[in-house]
PDB file of N, CA, C and O in Angstrom:
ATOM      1  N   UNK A   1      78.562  26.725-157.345  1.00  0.00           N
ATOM      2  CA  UNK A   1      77.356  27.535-157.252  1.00  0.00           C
ATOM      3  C   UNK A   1      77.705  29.019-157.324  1.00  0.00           C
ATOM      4  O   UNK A   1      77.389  29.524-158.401  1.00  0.00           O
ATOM      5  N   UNK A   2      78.339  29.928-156.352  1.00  0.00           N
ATOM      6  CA  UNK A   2      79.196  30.786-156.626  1.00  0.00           C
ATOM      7  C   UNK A   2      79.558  31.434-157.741  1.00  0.00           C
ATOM      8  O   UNK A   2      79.313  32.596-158.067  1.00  0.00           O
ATOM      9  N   UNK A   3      80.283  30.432-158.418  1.00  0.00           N
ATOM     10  CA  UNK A   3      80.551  30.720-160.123  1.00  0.00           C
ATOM     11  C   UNK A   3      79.034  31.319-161.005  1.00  0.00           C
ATOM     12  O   UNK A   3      78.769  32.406-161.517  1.00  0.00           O
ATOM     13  N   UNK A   4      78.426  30.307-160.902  1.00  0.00           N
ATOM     14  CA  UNK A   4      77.109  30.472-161.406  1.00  0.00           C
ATOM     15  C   UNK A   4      76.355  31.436-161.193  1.00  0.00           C
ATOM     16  O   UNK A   4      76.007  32.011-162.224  1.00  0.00           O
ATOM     17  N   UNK A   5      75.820  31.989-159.925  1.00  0.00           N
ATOM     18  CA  UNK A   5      75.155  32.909-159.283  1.00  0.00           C
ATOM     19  C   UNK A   5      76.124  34.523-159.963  1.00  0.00           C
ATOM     20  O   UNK A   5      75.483  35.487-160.382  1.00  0.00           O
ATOM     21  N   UNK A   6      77.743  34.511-159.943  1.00  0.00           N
ATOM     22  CA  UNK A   6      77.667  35.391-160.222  1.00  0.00           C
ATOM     23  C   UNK A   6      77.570  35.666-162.093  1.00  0.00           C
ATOM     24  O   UNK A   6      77.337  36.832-162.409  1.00  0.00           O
ATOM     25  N   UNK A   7      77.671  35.055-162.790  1.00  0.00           N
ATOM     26  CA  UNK A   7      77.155  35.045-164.160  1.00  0.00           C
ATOM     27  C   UNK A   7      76.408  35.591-164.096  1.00  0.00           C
ATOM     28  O   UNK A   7      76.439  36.731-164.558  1.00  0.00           O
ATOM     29  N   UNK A   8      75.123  35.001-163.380  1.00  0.00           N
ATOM     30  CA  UNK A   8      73.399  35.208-163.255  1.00  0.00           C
ATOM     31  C   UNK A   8      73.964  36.801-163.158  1.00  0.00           C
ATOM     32  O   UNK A   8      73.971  37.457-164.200  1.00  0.00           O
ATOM     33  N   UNK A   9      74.398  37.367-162.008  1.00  0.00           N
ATOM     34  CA  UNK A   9      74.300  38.407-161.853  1.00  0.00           C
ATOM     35  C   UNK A   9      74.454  39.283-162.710  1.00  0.00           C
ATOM     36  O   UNK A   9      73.667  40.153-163.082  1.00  0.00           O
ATOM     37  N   UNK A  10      75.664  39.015-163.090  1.00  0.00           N
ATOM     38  CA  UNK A  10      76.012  39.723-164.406  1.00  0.00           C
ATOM     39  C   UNK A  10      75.520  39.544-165.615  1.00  0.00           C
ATOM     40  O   UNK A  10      76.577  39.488-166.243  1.00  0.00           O
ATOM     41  N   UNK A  11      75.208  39.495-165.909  1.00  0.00           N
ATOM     42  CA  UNK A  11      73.764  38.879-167.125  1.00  0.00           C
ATOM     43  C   UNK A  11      72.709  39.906-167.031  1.00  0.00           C
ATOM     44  O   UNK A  11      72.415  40.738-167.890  1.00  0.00           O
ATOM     45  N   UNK A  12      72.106  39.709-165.703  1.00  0.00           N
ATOM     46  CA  UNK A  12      71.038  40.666-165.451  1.00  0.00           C
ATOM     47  C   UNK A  12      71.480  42.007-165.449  1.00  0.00           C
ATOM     48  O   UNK A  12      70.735  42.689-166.152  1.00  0.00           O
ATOM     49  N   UNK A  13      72.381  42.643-164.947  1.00  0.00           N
ATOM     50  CA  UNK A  13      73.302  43.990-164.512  1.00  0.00           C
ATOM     51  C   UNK A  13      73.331  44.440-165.860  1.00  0.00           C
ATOM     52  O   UNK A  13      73.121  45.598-166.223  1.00  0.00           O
ATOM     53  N   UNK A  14      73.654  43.285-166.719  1.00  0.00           N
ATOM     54  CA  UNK A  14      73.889  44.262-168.611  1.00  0.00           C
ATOM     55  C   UNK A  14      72.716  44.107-168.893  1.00  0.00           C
ATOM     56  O   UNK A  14      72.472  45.083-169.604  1.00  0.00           O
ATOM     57  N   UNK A  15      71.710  43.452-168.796  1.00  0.00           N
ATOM     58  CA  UNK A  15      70.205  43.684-169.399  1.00  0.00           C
ATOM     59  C   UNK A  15      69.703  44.669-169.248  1.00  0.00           C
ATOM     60  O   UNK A  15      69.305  45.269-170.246  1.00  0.00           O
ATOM     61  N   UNK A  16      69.505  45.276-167.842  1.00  0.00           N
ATOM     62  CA  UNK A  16      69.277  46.385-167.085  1.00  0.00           C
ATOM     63  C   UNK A  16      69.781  47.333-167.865  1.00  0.00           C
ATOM     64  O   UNK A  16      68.991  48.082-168.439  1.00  0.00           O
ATOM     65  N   UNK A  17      71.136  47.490-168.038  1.00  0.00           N
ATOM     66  CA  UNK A  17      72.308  48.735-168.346  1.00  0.00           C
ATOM     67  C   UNK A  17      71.618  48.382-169.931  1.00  0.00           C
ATOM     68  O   UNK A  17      71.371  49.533-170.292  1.00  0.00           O
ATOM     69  N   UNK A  18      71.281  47.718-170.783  1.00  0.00           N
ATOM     70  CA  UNK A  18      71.368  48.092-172.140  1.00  0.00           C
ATOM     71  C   UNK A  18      69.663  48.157-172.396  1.00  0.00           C
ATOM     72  O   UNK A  18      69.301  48.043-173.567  1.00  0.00           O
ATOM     73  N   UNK A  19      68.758  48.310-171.490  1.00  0.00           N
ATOM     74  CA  UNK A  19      67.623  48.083-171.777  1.00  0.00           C
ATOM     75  C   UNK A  19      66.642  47.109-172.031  1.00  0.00           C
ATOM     76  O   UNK A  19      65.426  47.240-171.895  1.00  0.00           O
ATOM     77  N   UNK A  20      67.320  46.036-172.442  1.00  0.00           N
ATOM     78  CA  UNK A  20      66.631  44.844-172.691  1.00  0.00           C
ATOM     79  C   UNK A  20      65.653  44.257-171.797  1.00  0.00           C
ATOM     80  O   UNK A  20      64.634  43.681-172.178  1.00  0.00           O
ATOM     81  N   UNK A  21      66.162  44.500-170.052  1.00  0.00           N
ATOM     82  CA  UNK A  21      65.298  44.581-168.745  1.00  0.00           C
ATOM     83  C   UNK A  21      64.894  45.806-167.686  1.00  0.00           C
ATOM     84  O   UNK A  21      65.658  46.344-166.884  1.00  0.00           O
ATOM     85  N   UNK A  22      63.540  46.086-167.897  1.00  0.00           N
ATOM     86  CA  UNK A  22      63.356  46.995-167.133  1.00  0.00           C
ATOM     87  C   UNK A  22      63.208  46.847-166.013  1.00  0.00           C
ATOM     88  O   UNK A  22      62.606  45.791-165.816  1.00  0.00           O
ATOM     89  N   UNK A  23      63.569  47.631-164.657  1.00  0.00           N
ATOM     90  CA  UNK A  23      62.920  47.693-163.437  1.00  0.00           C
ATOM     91  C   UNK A  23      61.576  48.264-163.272  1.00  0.00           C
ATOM     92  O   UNK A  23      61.087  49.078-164.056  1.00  0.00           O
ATOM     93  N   UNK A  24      60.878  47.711-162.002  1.00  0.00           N
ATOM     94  CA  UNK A  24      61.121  46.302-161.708  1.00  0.00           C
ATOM     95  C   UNK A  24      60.945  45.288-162.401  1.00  0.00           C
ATOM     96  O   UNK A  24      60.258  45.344-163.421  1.00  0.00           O
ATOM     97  N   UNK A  25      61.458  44.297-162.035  1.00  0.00           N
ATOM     98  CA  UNK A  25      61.496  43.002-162.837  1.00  0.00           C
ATOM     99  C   UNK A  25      60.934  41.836-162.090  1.00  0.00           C
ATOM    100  O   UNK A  25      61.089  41.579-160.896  1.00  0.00           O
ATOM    101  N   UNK A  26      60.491  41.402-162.678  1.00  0.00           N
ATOM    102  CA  UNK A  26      59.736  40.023-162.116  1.00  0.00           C
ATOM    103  C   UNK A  26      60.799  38.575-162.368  1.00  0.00           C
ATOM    104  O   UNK A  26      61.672  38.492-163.231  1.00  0.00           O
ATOM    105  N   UNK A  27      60.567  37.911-161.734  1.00  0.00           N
ATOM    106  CA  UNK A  27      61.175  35.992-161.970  1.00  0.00           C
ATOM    107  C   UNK A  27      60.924  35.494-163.582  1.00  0.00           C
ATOM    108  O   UNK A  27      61.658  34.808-164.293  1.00  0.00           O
ATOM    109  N   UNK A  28      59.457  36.175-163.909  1.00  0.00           N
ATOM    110  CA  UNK A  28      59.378  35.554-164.740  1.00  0.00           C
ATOM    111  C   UNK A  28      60.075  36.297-165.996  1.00  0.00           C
ATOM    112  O   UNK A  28      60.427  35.594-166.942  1.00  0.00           O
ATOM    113  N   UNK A  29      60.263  37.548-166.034  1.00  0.00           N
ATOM    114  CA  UNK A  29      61.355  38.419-166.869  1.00  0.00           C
ATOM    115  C   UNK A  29      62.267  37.908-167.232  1.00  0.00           C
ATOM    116  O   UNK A  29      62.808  37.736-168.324  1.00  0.00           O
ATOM    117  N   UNK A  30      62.499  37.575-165.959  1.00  0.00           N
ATOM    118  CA  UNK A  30      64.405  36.968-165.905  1.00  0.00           C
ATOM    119  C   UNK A  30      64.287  35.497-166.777  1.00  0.00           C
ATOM    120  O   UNK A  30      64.843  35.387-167.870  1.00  0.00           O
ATOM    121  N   UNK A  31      63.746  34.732-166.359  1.00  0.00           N
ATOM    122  CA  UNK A  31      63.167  33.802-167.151  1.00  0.00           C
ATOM    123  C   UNK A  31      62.948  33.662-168.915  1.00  0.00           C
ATOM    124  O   UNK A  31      63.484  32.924-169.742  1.00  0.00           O
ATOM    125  N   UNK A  32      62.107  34.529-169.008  1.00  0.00           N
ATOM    126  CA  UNK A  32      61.976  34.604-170.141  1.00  0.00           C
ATOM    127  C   UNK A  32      62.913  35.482-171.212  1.00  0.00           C
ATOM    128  O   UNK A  32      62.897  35.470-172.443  1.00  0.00           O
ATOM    129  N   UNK A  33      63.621  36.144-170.405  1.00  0.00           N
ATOM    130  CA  UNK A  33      65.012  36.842-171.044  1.00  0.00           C
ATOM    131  C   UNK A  33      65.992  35.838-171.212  1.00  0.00           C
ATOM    132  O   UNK A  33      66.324  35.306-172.271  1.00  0.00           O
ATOM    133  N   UNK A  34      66.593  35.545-169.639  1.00  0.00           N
ATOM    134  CA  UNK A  34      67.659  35.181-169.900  1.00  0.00           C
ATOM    135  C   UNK A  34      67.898  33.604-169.927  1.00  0.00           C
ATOM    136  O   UNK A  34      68.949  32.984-170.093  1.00  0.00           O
ATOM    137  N   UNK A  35      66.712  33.187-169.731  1.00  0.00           N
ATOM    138  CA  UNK A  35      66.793  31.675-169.238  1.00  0.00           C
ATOM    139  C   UNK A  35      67.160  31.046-168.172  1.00  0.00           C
ATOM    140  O   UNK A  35      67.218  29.821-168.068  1.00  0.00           O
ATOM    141  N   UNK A  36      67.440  31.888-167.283  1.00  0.00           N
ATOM    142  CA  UNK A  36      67.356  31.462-165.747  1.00  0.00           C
ATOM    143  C   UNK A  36      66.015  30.879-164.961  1.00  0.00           C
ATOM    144  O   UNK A  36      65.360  31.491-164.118  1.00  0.00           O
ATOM    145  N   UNK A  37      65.731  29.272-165.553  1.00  0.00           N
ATOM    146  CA  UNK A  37      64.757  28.991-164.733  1.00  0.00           C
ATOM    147  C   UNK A  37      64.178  28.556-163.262  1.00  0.00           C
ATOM    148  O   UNK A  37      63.183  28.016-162.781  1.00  0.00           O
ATOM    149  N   UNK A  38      65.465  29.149-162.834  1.00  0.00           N
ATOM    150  CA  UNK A  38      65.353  28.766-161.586  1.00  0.00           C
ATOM    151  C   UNK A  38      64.883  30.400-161.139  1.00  0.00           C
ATOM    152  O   UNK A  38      64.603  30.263-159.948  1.00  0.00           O
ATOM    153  N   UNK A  39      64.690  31.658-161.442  1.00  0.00           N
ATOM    154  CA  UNK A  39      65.262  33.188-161.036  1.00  0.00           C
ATOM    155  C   UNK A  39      64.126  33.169-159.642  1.00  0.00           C
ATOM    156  O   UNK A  39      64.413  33.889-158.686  1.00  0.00           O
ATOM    157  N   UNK A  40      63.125  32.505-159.598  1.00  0.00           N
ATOM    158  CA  UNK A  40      62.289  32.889-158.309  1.00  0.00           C
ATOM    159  C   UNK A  40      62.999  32.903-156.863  1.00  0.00           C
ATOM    160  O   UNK A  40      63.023  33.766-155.985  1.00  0.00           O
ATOM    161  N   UNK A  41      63.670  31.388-156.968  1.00  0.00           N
ATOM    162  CA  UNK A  41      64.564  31.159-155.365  1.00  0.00           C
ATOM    163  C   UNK A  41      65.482  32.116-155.969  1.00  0.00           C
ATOM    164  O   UNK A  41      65.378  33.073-155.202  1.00  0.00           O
ATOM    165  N   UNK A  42      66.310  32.443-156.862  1.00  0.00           N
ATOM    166  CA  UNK A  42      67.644  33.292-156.927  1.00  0.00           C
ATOM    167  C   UNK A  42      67.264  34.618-156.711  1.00  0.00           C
ATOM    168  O   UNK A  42      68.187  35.194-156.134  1.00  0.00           O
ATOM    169  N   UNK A  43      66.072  35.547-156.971  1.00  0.00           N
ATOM    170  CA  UNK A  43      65.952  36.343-156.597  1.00  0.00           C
ATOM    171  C   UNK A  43      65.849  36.704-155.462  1.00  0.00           C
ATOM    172  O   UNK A  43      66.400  37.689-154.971  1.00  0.00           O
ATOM    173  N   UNK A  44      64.829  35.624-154.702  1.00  0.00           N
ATOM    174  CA  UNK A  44      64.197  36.077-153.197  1.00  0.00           C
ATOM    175  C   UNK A  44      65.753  35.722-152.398  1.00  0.00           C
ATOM    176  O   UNK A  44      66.164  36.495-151.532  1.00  0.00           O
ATOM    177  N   UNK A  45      66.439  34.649-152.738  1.00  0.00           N
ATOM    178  CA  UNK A  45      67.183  34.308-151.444  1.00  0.00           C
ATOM    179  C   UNK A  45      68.801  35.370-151.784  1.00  0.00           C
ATOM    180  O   UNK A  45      69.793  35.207-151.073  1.00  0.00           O
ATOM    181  N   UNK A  46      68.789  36.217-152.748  1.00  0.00           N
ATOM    182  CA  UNK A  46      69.570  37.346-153.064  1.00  0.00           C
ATOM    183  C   UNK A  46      68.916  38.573-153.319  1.00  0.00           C
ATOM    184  O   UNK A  46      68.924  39.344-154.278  1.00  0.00           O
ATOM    185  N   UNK A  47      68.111  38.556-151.761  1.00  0.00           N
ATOM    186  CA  UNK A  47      67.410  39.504-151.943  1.00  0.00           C
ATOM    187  C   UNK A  47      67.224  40.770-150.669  1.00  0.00           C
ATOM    188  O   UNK A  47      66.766  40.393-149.590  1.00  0.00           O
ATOM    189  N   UNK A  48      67.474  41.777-150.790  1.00  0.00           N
ATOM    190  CA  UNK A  48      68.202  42.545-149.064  1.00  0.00           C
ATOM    191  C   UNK A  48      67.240  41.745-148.063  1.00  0.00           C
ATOM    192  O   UNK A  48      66.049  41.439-148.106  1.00  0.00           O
ATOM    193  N   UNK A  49      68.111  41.573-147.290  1.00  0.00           N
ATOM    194  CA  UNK A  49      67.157  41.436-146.028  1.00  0.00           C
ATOM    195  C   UNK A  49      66.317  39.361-146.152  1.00  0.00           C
ATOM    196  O   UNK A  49      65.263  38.850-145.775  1.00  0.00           O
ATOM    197  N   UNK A  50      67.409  38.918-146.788  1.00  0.00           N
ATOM    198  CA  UNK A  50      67.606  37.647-147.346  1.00  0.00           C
ATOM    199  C   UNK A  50      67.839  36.963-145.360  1.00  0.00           C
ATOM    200  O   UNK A  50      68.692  37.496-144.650  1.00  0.00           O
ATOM    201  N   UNK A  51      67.056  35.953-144.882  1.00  0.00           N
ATOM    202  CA  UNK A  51      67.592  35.292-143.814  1.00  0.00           C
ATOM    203  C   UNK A  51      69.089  34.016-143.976  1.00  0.00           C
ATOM    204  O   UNK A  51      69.580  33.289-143.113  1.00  0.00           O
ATOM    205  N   UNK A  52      69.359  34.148-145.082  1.00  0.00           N
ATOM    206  CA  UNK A  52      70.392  33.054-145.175  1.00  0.00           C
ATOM    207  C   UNK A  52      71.794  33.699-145.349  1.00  0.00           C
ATOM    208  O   UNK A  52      72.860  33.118-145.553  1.00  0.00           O
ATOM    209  N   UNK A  53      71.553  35.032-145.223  1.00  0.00           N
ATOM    210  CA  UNK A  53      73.022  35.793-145.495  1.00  0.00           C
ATOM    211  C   UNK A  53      74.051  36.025-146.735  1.00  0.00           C
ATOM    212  O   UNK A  53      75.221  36.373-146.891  1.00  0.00           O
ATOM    213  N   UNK A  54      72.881  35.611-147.567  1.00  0.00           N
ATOM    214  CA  UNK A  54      73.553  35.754-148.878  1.00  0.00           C
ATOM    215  C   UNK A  54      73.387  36.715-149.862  1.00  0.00           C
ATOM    216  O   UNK A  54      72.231  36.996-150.180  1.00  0.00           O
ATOM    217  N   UNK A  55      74.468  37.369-150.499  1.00  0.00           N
ATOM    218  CA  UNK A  55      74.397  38.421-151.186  1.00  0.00           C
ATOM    219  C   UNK A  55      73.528  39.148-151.515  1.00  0.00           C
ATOM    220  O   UNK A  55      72.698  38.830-152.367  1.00  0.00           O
ATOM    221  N   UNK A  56      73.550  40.889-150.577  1.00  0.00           N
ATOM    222  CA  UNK A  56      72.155  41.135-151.175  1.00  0.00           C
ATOM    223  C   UNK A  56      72.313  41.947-152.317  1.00  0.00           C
ATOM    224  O   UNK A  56      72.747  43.099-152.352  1.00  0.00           O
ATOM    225  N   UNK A  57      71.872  41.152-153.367  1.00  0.00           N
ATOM    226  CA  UNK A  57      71.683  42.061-154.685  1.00  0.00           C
ATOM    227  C   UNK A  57      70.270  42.734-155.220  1.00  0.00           C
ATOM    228  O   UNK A  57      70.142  43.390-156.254  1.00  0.00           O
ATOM    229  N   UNK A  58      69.673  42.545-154.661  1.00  0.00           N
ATOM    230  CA  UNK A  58      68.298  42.815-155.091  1.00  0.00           C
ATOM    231  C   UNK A  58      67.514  43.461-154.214  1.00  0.00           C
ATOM    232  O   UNK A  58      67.626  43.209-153.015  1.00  0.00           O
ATOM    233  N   UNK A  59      66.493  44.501-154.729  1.00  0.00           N
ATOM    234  CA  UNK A  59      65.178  44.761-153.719  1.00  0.00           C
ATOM    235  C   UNK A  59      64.530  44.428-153.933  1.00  0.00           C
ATOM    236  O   UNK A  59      64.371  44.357-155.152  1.00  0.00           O
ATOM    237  N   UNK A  60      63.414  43.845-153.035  1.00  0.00           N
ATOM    238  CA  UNK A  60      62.199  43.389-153.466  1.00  0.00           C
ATOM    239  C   UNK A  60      61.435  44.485-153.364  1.00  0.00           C
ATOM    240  O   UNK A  60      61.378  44.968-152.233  1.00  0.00           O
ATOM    241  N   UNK A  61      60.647  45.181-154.473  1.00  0.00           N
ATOM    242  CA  UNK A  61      59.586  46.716-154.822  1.00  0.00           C
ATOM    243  C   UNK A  61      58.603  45.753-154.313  1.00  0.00           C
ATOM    244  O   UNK A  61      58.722  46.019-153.117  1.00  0.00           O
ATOM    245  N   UNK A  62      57.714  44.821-154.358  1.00  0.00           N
ATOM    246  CA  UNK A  62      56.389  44.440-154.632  1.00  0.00           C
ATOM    247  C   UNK A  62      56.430  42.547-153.753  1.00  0.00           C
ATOM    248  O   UNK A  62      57.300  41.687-153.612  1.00  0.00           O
ATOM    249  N   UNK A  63      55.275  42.652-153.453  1.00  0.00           N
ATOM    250  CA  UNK A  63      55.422  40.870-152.722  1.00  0.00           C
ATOM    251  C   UNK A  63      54.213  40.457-153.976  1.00  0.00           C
ATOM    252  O   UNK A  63      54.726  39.705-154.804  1.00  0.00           O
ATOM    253  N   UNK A  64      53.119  40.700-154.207  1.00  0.00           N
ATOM    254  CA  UNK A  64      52.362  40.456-154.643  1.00  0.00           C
ATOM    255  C   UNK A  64      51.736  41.587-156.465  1.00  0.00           C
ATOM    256  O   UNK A  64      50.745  42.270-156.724  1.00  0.00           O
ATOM    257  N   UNK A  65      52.890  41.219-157.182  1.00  0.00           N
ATOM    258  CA  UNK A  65      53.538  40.125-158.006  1.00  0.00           C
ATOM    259  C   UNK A  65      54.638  40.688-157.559  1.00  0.00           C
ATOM    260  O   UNK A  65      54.978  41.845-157.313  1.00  0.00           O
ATOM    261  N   UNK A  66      55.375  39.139-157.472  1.00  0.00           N
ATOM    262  CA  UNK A  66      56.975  39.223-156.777  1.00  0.00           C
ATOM    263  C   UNK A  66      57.787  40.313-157.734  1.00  0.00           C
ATOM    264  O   UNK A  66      58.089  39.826-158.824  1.00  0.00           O
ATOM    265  N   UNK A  67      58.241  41.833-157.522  1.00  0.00           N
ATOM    266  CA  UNK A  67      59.219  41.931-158.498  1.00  0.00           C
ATOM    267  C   UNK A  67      59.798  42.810-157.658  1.00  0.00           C
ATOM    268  O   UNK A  67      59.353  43.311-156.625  1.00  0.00           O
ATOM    269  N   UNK A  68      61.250  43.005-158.419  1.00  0.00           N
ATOM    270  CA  UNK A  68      62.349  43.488-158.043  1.00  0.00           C
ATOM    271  C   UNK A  68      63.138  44.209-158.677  1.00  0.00           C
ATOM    272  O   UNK A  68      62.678  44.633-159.737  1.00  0.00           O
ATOM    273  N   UNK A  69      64.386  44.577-158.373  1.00  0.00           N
ATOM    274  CA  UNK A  69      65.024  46.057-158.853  1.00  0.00           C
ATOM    275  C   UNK A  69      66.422  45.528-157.934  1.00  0.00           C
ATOM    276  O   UNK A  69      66.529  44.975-156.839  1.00  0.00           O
ATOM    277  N   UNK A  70      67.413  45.992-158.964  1.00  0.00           N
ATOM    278  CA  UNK A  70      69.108  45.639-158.389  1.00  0.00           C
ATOM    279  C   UNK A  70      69.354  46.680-157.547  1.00  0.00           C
ATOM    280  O   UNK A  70      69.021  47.841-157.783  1.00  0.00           O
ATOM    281  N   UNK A  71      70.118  46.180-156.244  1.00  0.00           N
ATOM    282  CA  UNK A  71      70.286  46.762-155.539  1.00  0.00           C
ATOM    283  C   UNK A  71      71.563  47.888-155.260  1.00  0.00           C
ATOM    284  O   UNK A  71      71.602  48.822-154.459  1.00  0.00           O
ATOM    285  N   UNK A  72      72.736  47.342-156.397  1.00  0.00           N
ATOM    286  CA  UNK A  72      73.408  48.379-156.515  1.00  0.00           C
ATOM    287  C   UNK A  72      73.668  48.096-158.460  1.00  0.00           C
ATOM    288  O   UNK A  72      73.802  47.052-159.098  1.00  0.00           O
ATOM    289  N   UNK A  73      73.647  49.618-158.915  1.00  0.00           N
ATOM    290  CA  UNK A  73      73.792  49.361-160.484  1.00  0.00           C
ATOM    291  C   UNK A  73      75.239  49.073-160.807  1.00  0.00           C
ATOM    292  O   UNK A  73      75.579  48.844-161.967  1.00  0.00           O
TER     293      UNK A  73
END
């Protein structure tokens, strides 16, 4: 899982950096970019202030529509 998650990450980090994804970004962005169909749980639960203690890469800008912005570039 590990392995995976950090791909994801990095995937998104060069989308960002080359334009292809703007902040904020939504689940379904990520989705429809990169093919991460899972990005809803991967965002929220890598997301600051995450209760499971897992990497926080992300801010959540918005609850209602879920979107977000990397937390370090």
């Amino acid at each position: 899982m590990a392995e995976r998650e950090g791909r994801n990450i990095k995937r998104i980090r060069e989308a960002v950096a080359e334009g292809a994804l703007a902040e904020p970004f939504s689940p379904a962005d990520i989705k429809r970019l990169l093919g991460i169909t899972y990005a809803n749980g991967y965002l929220a639960s890598h997301r600051v202030g995450n209760p499971s203690g897992k990497p926080e890469l992300f801010i959540q800008t918005s609850h209602e529509p879920a979107l977000f912005r990397l937390a370090i570039s």
